[in-house]
C-alpha angles and dihedrals in degrees: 000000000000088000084049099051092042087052095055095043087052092048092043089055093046091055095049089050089051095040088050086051098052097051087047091053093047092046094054087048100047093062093054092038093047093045094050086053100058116096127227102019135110116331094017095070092045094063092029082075104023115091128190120249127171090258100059135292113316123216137201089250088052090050091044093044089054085052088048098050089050089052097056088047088060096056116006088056093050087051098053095054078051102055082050088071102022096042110108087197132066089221089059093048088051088050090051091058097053092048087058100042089045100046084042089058101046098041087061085044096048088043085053091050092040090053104054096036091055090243120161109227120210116230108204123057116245132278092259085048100055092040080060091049088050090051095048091054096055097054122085136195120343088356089061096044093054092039082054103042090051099041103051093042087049088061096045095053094054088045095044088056082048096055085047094058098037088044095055098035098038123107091176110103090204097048089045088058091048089050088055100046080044099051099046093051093039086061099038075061103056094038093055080036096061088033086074094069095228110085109107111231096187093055081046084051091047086040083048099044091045097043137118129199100279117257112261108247126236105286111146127197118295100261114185123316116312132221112245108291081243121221121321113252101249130254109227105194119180126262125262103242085224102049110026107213095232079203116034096163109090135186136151118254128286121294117251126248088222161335108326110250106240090200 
């Protein structure tokens, strides 16, 4: 009687320890089970807007960042061959040469990407950047000199945070190249930018601290192979009186046929 009792208890324990682990095991699954199925969450939306390529997975930021780099070539590259002749300072004037031989060099860099990765590029800047070009042309002397120097480093500072992002996330190789041409004359531009002694750190600390992650633009997915983005419609701003511009008619350089040859 006592075997027998001690039979039972041992079997009745037994059951209980299963049972528990059991419980234990289908409520750690449920939560993984429940969550995949949900549509729309987490990785499903990742790969809802990310497409294959042959240089890696492209995703909807990298789309977006390609799109971003075009746009400041439309207006941050007319408004540095304006600052050459608008600019009161030598150091603004400076500032205004590296923004066109930087935006020269990744336009034809971003044309190259787009093109192989089958990206429409727009051809004119935004609305807010055409409202900074306006303003830009309406100042004169030191006002223009200190407009210039803080928007423009405004701007840098939002892209830069953008090229940080792209560059760590991306794994797409072309796009990874293009981060790395982007980040190294982001930052060229903010360092000759600040070099001019006007830009206001204090209003860049109060941008910062106000600021939300900036909306992604219109870039679609990457459809079949597109035709050349063609040339930019120019930005004519007026001349300064005191320093006619002898070519106010400005526009970035002509589109590529192709694909560059690496060699």
């Amino acid at each position: 009687m006592r075997t027998t009792n001690g039979r039972g208890g041992l079997f009745s324990g037994t059951g209980l320890i299963v049972a528990g682990l059991t419980a234990t095991l289908v409520a750690l699954l449920f939560p993984i089970w429940s969550y995949a199925d949900r549509s729309g969450t987490g990785v499903s939306v990742l790969n809802a807007s990310t497409v294959t390529t042959q240089y890696g997975p492209l995703s909807a930021l990298d789309r977006d960042f390609v799109t971003k780099v075009r746009l400041a070539g439309l207006w941050e590259l007319p408004a540095g061959q304006q600052a050459q002749t608008k600019g009161s300072t030598l150091a603004v004037r400076t500032a205004g040469e590296h923004l066109v031989e930087g935006h020269t060099f990744l336009d034809a860099r971003v044309r190259n990407v787009a093109a192989r990765l089958a990206l429409p590029l727009p051809n004119q800047p935004s609305d807010q950047q055409k409202a900074w070009l306006d303003t830009l042309t309406a100042a004169q002397g030191e006002t223009y000199d200190r407009e210039f120097a803080n928007i423009l480093r405004l701007a840098h500072g939002k892209v830069f945070s953008v090229v940080a992002q792209v560059r760590a996330t991306t794994r797409n190789s072309l796009v990874r190249d293009l981060a790395d041409d982007a980040n190294t004359t982001v930052l060229d531009h903010i360092k000759v930018l600040e070099a001019t002694g006007f830009v206001d750190y204090d209003a860049i600390a109060r941008d910062a601290a106000s600021a939300s992650a900036p909306p992604l633009t219109n870039s679609p997915t990457p459809p079949t192979p597109l035709d050349d983005p063609g040339s930019p419609v120019p930005v004519t701003p007026s001349p300064t009186p005191s320093r006619p511009d002898p070519s106010p008619t400005y526009s970035l350089p002509p589109a590529a046929n192709g694909p560059v040859d690496d060699g």
